[in-house]
C-alpha positions in Angstrom: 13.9 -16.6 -2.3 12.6 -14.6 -5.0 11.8 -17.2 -7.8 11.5 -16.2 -11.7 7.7 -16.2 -13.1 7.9 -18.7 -16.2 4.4 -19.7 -18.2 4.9 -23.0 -19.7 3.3 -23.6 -22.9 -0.2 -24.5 -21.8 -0.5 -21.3 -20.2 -0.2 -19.6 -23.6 -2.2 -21.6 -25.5 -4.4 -18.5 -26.8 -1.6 -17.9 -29.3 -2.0 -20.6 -31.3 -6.0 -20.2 -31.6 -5.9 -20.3 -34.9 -4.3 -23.3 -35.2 -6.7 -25.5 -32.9 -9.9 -24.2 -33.5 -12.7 -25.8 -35.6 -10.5 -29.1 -35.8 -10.0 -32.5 -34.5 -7.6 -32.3 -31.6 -5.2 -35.2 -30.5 -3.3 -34.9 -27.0 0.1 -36.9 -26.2 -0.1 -35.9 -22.5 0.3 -37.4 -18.6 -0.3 -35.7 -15.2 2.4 -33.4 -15.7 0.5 -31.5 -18.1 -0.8 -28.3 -16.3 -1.0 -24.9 -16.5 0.3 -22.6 -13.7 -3.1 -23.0 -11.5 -2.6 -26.6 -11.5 -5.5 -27.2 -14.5 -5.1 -30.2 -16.3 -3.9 -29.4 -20.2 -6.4 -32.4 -20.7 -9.2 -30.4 -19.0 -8.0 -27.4 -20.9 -8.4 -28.3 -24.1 -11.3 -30.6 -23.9 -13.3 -27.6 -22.3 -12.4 -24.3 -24.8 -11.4 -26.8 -28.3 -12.9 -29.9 -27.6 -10.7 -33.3 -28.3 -11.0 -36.2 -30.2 -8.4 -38.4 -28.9 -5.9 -38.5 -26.3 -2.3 -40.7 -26.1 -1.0 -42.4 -23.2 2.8 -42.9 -23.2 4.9 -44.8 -20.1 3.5 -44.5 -16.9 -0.4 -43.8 -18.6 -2.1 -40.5 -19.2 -3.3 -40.0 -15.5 0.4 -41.3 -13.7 -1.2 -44.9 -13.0 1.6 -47.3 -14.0 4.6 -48.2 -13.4 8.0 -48.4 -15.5 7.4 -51.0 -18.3 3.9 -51.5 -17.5 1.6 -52.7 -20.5 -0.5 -49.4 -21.4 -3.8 -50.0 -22.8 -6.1 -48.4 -25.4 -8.9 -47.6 -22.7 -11.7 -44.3 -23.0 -11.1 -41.8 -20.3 -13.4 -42.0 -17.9 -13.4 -38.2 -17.1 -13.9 -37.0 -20.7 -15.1 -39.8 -22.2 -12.4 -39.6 -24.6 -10.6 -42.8 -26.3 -7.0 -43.0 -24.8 -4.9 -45.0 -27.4 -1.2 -46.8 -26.2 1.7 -45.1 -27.5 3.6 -46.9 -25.3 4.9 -50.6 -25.8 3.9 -52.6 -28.6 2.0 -49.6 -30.2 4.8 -47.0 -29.7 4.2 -46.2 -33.5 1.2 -44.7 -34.5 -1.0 -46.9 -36.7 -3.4 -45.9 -39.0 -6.6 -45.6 -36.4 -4.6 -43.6 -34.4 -3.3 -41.1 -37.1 -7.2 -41.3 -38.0 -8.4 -40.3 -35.0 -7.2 -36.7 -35.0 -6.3 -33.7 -37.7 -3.5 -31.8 -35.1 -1.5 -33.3 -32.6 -1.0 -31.6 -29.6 2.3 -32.8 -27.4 2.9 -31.4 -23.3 4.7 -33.4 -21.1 7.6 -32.8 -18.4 10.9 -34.5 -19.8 13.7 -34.5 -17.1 16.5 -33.4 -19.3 17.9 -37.1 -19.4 18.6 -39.3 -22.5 17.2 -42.4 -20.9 13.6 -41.5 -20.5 11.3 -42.5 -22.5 8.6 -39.5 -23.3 11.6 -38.1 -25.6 11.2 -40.9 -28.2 7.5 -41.3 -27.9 7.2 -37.6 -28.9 9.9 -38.5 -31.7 7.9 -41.6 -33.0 4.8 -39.4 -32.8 6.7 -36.5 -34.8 7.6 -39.2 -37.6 3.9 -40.5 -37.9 2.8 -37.2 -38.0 4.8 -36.3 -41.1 3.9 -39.2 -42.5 0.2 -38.8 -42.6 0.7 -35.4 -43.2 -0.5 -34.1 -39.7 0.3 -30.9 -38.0 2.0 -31.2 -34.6 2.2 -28.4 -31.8 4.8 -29.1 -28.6 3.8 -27.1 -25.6 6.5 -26.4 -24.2 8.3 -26.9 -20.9 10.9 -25.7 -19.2 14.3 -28.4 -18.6 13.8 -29.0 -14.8 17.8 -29.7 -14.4 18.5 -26.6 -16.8 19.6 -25.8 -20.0 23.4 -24.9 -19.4 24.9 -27.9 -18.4 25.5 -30.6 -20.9 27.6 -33.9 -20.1 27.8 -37.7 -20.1 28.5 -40.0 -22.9 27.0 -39.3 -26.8 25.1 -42.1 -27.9 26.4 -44.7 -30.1 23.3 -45.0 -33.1 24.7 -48.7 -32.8 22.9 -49.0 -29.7 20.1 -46.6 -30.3 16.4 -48.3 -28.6 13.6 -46.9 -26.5 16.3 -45.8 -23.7 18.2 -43.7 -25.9 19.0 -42.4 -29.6 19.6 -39.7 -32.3 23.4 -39.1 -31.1 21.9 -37.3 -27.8 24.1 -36.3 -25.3 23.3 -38.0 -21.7 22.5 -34.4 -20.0 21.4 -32.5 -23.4 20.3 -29.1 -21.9 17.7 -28.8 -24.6 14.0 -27.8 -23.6 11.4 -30.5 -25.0 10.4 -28.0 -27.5 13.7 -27.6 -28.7 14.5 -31.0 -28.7 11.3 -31.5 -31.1 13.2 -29.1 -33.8 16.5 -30.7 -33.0 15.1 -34.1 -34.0 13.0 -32.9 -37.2 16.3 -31.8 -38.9 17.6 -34.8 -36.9 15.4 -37.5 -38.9 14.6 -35.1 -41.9 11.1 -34.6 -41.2 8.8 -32.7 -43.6 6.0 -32.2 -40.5 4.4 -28.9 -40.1 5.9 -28.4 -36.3 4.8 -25.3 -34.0 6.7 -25.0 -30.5 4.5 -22.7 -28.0 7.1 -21.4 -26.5 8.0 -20.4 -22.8 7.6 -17.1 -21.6 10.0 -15.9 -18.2 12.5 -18.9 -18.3 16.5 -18.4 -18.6 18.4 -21.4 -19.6 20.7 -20.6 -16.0 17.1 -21.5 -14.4 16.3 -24.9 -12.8 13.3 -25.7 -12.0 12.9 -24.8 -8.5 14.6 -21.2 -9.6 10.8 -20.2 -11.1 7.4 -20.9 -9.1 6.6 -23.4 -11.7 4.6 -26.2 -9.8 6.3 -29.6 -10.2 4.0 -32.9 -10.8 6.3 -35.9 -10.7 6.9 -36.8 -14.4 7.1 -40.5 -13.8 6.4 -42.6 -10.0 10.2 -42.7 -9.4 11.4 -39.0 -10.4 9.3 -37.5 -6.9 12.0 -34.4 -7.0 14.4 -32.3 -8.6 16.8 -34.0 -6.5 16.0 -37.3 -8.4 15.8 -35.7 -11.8 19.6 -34.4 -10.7 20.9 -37.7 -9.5 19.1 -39.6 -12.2 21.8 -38.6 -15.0 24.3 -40.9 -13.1 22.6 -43.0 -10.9 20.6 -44.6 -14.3 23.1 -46.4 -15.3 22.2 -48.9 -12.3 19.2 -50.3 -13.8 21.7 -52.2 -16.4 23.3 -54.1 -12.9 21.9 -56.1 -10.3 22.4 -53.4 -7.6 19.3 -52.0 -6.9 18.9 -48.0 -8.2 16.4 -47.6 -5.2 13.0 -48.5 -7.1 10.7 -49.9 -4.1 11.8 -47.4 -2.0 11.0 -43.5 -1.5 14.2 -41.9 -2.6 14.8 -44.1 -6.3 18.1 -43.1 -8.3 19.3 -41.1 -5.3 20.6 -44.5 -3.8 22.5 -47.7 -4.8 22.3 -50.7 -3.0 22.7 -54.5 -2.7 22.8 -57.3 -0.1 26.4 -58.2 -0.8 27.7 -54.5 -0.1 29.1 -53.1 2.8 27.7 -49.6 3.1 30.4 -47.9 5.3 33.1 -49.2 3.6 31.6 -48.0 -0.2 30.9 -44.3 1.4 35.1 -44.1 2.1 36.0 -45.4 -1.2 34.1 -42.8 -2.9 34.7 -40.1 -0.9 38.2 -40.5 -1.2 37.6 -39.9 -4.5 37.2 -36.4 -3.8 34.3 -35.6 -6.3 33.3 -32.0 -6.6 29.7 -30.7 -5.1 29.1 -34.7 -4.7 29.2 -36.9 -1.3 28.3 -40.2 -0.4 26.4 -41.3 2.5 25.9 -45.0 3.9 22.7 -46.1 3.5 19.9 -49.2 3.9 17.0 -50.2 2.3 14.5 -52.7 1.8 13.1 -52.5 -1.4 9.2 -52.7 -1.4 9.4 -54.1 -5.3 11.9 -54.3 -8.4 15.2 -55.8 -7.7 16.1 -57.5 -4.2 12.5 -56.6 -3.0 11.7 -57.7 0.4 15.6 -58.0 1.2 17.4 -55.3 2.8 20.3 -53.9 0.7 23.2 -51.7 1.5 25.1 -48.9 -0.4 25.2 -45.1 -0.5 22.7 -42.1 -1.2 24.2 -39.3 -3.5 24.0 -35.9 -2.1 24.3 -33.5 -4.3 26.2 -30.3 -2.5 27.2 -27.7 -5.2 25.0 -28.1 -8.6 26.9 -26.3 -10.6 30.3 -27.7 -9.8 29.1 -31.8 -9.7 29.2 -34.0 -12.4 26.3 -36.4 -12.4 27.3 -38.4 -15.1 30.7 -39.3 -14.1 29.9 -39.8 -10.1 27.2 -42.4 -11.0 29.6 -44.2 -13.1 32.4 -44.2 -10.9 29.9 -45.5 -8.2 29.3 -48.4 -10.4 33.1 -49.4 -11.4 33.7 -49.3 -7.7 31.2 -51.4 -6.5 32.0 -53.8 -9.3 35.7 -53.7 -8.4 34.8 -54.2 -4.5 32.6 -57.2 -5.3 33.6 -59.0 -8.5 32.2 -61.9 -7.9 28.9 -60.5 -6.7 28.4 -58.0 -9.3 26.8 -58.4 -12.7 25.3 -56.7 -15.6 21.8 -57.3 -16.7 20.8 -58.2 -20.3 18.9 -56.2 -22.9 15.5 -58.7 -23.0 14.3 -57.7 -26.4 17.9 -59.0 -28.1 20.1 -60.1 -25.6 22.8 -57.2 -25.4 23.2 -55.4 -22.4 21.0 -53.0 -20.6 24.2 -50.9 -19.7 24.8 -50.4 -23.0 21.7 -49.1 -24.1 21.9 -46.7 -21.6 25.1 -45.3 -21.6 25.1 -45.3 -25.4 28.0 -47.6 -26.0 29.9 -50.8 -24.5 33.5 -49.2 -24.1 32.5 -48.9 -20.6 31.4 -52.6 -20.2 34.0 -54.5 -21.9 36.7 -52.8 -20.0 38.1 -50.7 -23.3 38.0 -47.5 -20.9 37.5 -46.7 -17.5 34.6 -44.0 -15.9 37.3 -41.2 -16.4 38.5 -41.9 -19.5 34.9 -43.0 -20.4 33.4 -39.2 -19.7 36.7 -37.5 -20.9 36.5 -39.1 -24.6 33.1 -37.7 -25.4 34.2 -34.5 -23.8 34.7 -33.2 -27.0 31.7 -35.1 -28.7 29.3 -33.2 -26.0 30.7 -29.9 -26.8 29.8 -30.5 -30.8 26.2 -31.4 -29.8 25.8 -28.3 -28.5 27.5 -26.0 -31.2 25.3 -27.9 -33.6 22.2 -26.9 -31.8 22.4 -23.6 -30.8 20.1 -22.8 -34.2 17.7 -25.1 -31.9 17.5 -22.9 -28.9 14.3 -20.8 -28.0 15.6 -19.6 -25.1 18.9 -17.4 -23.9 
């Protein structure tokens, strides 16, 4: 297969010169910043501009933790650079931090989903930035599960946290650099914002339609297949069925001890879902829920991208389970305030409290999901 050449924007970097040299360089980066021979963007800019400080969001700079771990202010051992948390507790920029740099440098693989986190750390970073006054330059990245397809439920600014906000469609088919001028009108930033643009990429593209390499932006997103299935399968880490963390294929299975495999693969199958089947499956989670216990469920297989809809398979994965095993089944609550997780995630709690079903769920924000993208087509780079 004959796969489209696409430079990220680390691998034009030369054309904003002007902008880096002879100042103090910050870097929001993790492994999955890289040019197209596989050099670190940490390495990059160290060596031809020199840095002054680099920020660790979830998951670390170098890819060593894992969801929710604590992220410490540390120095880099292979530049000798201070690494400061922008994760957790200091997910806002405080004063040392804005200190430590003049222009702020942001590349990191999103996964096109509203749930992950690197989207509101380069928000929060975008808000200190204009704050202090700071310029800010996104490399940009291609949106591994396209820009084309859009889908899922809109967020609810009610239930806006770390997992989700800024009225964001769950599948928003926005690049990260185009998300970063979405969200300065967005939040009414005055911040001095440059995108470095692709160079080669279609929106029609996903990522394993160009010869990009792919680093795994998080420990449990190893594939595109993953990044796929996460737009529906998500939703699991607000239950106490297991979303496959612990295992080597996460949020491409679901599983629990109480479940009968076999008999969940015919109910959803019956349900006839285009470009999606459901296989019975079991695992034993190494860690995360129901580790060391062997579960049971289904793996998603995704068979025809562009007819499947993610969103709404996950979901109706979920009400299905919960209607097999009522008693069994439960939702998981929101630590920090005692809400629920589910409804953090899917942006609302009409789902939860029974006020509409998957279907009707996914066909009320049809409409919402088709504004979003009128309203941002001024944001696209990219045709």
């Amino acid at each position: 297969m004959n796969r489209q050449h696409v430079l990220s924007g680390i691998d034009r970097i030369e054309t904003v010169d002007a902008l880096l040299r002879g100042r103090r360089i910050g870097l929001m980066t993790n492994p999955t910043g890289i040019d197209h021979q596989f050099k670190s963007t940490i390495d990059i800019l160290n060596e031809r501009y020199g840095l002054s400080a680099l920020f660790a969001v979830e998951h670390g700079i170098r890819g060593d933790a894992q969801a929710g771990a604590q992220i410490e202010t540390v120095i880099d051992p292979q530049t000798g650079v201070t690494v400061y948390s922008a994760y957790g507790k200091n997910d806002r920029f405080n004063d040392e931090m804005l200190a430590a740099f003049d222009v702020l440098v942001f590349d990191i693989q999103d996964v096109g989903a509203r749930f992950y986190t690197y989207l509101y750390s380069l928000s929060y970073a975008m808000e200190a930035c204009a704050r202090a006054g700071k310029a800010m330059i996104v490399l940009d990245r291609v949106n591994p599960i396209g820009g084309v397809k859009l889908g899922g439920t809109v967020l609810d600014t009610r239930f806006s946290s770390f997992v989700g906000d800024y009225e964001l469609p769950t599948q928003y088919a926005l690049t990260i650099g185009e998300y970063a001028r979405y969200v300065r009108d967005y939040l009414k930033l005055d911040v001095d914002l440059t995108v470095v643009p692709l160079e080669g990429w279609r929106r029609e593209l996903l990522l394993d339609d160009t010869d990009l390499p792919w680093v795994s932006p998080s420990p449990n997103c190893q594939n595109l297949d993953a990044a796929l299935c996460y737009i529906g399968m998500c939703v699991f880490e607000g239950t106490n069925v297991s979303e496959g963390r612990g295992t080597t294929i996460p949020f491409q299975i679901a599983g629990a001890p109480f479940i009968d495999g076999p008999s969940l693969e015919k109910e959803m199958n019956r349900l006839g879902l285009p470009g999606l089947h459901f296989r019975s499956t079991s695992f034993c989670p190494t860690f995360s829920k129901h580790q060391g216990v062997m579960c049971h469920g289904v793996q998603l297989h995704i068979t025809d991208r562009e007819q499947c809809d993610c969103a709404l398979g996950g979901l109706l994965l979920l009400e299905t389970i919960r209607n097999m095993y009522p008693e069994q089944f439960s939702f998981l609550k929101w630590e920090e305030n005692g809400s629920y997780f589910l409804d953090k995630l899917l942006g609302t709690d009409l789902f939860r409290t029974g006020q509409m079903d998957a279907r009707t769920l996914i066909e009320h924000f049809a409409e919402p999901v088709r504004a979003f993208e009128r309203n941002t087509t001024q944001y696209r780079l990219y045709q």
